[in-house]
TORMIDREN-987395 format. One record per residue (C-alpha): y, x, z; residue number from 1; chain; residue in three letters. Coordinates in Angstrom, 1 decimal. Example, Ala and Ser with C-alpha at 12.3 -4.5 7.8 and 13.67 -1.06 7.14 Angstrom:
REM residues 2
+--------+--------+--------+-----+----+-----+
|  north |   east |     up |   i | ch |  aa |
+--------+--------+--------+-----+----+-----+
|   -4.5 |   12.3 |    7.8 |   1 |  A | ala |
|   -1.1 |   13.7 |    7.1 |   2 |  A | ser |
+--------+--------+--------+-----+----+-----+
This chain:
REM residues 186
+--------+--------+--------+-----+----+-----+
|  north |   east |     up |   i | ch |  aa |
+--------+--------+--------+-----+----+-----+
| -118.6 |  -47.0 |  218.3 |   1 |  A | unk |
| -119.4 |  -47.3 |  214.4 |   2 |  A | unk |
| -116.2 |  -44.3 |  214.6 |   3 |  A | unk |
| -118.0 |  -41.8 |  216.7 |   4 |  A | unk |
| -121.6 |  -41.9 |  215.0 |   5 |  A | unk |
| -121.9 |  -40.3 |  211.3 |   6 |  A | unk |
| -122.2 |  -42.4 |  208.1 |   7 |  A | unk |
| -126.0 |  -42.0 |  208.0 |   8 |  A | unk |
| -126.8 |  -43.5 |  211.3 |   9 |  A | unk |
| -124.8 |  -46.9 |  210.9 |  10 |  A | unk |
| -127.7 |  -48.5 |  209.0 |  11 |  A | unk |
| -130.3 |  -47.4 |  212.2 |  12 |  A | unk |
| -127.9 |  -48.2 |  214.8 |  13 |  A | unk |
| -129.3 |  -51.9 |  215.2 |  14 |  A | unk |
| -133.2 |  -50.3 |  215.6 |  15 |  A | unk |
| -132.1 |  -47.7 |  218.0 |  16 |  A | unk |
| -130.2 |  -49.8 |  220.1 |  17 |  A | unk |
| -133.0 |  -51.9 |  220.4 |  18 |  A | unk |
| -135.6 |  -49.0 |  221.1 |  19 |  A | unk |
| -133.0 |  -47.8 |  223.4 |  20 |  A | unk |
| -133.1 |  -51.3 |  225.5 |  21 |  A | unk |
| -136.7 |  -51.7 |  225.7 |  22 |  A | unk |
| -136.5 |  -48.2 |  227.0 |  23 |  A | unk |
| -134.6 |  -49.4 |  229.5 |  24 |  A | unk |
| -136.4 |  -52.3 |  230.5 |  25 |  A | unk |
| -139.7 |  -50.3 |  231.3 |  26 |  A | unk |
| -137.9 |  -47.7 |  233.3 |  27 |  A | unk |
| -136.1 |  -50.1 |  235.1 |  28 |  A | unk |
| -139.8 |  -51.9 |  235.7 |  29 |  A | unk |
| -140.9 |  -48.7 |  236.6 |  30 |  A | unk |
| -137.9 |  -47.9 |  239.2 |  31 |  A | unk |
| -138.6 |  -51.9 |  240.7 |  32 |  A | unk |
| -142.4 |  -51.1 |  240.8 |  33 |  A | unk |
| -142.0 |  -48.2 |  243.1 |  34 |  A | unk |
| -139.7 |  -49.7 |  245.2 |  35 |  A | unk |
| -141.9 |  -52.7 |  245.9 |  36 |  A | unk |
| -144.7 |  -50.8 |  246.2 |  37 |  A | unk |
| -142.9 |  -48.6 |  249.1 |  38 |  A | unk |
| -141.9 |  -51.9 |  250.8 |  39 |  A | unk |
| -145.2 |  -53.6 |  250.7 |  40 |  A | unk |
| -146.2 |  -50.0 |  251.8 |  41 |  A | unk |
| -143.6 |  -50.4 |  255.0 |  42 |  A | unk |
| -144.4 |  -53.9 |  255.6 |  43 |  A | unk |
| -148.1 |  -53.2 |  255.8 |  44 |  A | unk |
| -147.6 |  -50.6 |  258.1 |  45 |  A | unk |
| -145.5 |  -52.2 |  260.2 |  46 |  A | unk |
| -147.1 |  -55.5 |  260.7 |  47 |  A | unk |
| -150.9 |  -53.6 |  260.4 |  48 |  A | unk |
| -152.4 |  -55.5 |  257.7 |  49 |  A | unk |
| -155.2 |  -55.3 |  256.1 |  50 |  A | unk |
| -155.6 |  -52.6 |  253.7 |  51 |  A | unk |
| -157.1 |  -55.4 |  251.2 |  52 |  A | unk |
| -154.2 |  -56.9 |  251.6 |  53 |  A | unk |
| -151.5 |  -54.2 |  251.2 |  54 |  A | unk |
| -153.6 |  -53.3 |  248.0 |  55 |  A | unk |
| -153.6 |  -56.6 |  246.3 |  56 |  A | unk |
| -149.9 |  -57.4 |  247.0 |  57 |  A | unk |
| -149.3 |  -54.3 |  245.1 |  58 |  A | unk |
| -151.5 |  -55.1 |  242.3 |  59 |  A | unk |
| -149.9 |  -58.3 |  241.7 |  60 |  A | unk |
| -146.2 |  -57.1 |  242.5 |  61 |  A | unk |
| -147.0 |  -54.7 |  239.7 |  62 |  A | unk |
| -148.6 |  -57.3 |  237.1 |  63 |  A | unk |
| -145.9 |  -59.2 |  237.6 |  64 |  A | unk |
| -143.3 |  -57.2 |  237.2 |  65 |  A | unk |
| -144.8 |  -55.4 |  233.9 |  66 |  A | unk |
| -145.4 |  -59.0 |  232.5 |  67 |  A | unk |
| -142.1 |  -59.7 |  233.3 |  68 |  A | unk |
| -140.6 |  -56.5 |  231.5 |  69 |  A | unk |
| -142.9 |  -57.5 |  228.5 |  70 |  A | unk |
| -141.6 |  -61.1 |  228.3 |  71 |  A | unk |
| -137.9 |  -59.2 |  228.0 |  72 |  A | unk |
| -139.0 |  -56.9 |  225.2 |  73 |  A | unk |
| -140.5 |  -59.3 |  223.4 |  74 |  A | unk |
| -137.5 |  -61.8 |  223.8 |  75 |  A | unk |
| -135.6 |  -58.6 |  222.9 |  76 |  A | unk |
| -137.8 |  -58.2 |  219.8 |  77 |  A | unk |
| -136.9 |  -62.0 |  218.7 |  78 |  A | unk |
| -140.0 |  -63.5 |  219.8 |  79 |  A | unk |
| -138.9 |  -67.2 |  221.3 |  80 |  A | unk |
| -140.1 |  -67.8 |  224.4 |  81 |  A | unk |
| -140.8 |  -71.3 |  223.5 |  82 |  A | unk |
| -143.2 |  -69.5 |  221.6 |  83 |  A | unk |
| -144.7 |  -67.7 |  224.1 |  84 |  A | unk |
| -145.2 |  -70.5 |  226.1 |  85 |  A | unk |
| -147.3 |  -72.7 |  222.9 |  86 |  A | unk |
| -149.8 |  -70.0 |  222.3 |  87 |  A | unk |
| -150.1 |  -68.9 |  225.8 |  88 |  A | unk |
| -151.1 |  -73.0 |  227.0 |  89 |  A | unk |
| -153.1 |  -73.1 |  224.4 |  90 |  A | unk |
| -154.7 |  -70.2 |  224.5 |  91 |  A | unk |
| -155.8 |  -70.9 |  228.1 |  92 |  A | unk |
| -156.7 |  -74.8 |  227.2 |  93 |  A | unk |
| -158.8 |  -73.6 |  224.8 |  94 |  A | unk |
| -160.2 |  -71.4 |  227.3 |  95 |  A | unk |
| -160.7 |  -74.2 |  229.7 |  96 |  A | unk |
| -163.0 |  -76.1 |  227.2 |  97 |  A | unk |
| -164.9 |  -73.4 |  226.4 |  98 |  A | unk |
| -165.7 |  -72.1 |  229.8 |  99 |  A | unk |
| -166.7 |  -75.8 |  231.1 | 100 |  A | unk |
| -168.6 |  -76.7 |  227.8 | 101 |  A | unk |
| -170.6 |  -73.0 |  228.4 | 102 |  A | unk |
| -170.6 |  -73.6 |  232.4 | 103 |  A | unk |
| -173.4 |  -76.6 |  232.3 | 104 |  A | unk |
| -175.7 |  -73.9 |  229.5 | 105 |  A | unk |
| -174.7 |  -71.2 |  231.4 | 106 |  A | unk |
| -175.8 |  -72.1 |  235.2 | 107 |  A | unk |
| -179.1 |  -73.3 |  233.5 | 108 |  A | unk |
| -179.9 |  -70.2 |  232.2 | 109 |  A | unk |
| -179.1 |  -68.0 |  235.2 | 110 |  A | unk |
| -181.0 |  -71.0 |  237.4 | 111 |  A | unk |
| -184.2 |  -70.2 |  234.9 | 112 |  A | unk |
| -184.5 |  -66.3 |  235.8 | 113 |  A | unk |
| -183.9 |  -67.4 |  239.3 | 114 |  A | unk |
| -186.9 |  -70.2 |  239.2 | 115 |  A | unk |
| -188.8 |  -67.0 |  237.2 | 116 |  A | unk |
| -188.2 |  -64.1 |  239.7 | 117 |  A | unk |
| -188.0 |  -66.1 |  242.8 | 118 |  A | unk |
| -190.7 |  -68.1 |  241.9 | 119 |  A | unk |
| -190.1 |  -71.8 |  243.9 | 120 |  A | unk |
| -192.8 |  -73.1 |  241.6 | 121 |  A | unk |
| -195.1 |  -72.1 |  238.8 | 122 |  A | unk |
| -196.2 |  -73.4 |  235.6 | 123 |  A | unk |
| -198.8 |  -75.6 |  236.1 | 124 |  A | unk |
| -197.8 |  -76.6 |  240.2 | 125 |  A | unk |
| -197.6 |  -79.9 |  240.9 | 126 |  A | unk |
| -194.1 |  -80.5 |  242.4 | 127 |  A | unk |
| -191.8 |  -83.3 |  243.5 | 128 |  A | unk |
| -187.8 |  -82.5 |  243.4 | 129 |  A | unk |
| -186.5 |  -84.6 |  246.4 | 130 |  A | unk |
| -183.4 |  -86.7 |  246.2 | 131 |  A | unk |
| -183.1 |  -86.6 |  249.7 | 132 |  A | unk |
| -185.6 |  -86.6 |  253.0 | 133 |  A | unk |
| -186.7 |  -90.2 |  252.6 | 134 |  A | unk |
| -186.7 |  -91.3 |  249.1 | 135 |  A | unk |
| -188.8 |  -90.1 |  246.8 | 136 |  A | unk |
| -188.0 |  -88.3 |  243.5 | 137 |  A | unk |
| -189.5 |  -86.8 |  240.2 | 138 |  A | unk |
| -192.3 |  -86.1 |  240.4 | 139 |  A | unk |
| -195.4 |  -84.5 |  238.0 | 140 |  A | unk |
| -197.2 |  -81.0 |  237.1 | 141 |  A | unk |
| -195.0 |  -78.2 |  235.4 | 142 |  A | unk |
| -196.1 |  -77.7 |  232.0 | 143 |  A | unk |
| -193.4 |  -75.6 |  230.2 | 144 |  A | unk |
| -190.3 |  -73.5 |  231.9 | 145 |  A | unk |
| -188.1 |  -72.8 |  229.4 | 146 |  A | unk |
| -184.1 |  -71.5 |  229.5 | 147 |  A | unk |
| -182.3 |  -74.6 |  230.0 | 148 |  A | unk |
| -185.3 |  -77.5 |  231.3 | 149 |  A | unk |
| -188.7 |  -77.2 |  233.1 | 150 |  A | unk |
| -190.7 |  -79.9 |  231.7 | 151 |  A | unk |
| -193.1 |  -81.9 |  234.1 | 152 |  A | unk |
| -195.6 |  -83.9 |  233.0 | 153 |  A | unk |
| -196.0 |  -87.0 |  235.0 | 154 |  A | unk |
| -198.8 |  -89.7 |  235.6 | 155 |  A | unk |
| -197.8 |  -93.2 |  236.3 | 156 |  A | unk |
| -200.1 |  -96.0 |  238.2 | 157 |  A | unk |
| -201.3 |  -97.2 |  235.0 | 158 |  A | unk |
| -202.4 |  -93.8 |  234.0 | 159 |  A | unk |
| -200.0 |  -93.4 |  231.0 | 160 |  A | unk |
| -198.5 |  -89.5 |  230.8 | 161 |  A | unk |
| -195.0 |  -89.3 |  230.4 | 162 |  A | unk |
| -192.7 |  -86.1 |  229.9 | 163 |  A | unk |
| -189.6 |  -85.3 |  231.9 | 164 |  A | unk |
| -187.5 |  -82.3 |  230.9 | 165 |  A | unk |
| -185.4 |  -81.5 |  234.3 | 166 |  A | unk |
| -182.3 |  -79.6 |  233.8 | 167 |  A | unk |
| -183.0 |  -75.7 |  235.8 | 168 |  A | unk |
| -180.0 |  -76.1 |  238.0 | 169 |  A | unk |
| -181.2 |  -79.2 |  239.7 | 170 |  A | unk |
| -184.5 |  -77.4 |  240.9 | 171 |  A | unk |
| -181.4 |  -75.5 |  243.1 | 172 |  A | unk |
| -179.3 |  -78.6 |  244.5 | 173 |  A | unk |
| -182.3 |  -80.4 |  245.4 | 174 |  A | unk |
| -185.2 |  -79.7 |  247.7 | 175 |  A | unk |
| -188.8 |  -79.5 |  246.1 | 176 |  A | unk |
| -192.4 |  -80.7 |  247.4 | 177 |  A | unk |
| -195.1 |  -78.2 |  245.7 | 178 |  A | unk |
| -198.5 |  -79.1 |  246.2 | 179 |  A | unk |
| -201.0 |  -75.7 |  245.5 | 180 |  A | unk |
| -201.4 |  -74.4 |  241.9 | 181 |  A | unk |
| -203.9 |  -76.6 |  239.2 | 182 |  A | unk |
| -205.5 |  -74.6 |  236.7 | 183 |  A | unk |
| -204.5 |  -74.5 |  233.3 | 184 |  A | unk |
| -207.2 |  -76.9 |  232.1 | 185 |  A | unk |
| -206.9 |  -79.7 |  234.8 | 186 |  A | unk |
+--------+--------+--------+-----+----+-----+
């Protein structure tokens, strides 16, 4: 081959064969994407299946036959897949913390503007959240609703005031006694 091509292109010959074979690899992705995506057509037809269903085998035939064709240029481009594989796990472990160390913050926040626009209880109500029908739970007058706790203020038998800060998302996995509204100076 080195024969046919001029003196000048030797040195590129490496770089366009390899622009040339990742070519390659995303028509050929292209040519397999079409003719999954006429068979999943067919099928669907044939068998009447839903159209969500037709339309999601097609979305992930084609994600993973692009991934695929990327994996292949990159391993084409020298990238190891071992690699690949490292950043990708730990990419998504990272992930994994993150979400469920944010999930607990998170569902207390959104549980707030809940408690704020659908209102199960106002500041200064006297509520009791239930553990379950029979036995009683916490119980004492809201003083303070705030993004992540709603703070009740409690009275015990021997007349000592106590705080509790309950977490919003509770007020939403447990049911709640309200008795009617105090004011604000009683």
């Amino acid at each position: 081959m080195t024969e046919i091509l001029p003196q000048w292109a030797l040195p590129w010959l490496a770089t366009i064969t390899l622009g040339l074979q990742v070519f390659l690899i995303f028509i050929g992705a292209g040519v397999l994407r079409m003719v999954v995506k006429r068979l999943i057509r067919r099928i669907g037809d044939r068998y009447s299946l839903p159209a969500e269903m037709v339309i999601g085998a097609r979305r992930g035939s084609t994600f993973l036959i692009y991934s695929g064709a990327l994996l292949l240029t990159l391993d084409r481009l020298g990238v190891s897949a071992t690699v690949l594989w490292t950043a990708l796990t730990g990419f998504a472990a990272v992930a994994a913390v993150a979400f469920f160390a944010a999930w607990s913050v998170l569902s207390n926040i959104f549980c707030t503007l809940l408690i704020l626009t659908a209102r199960p209880f106002r500041l200064f109500d006297q509520i009791e959240v239930l553990e379950n029908g029979e036995k009683p739970g916490l119980k004492g007058r809201v003083i303070d609703i705030n993004l992540i706790y709603t703070t009740l203020q409690e009275t015990s038998a021997e007349q000592v005031e106590t705080v509790l800060r309950v977490p919003n998302s509770l007020f939403f996995q447990r049911t709640i006694r309200c008795w009617g509204r105090e004011s604000a100076s009683g």
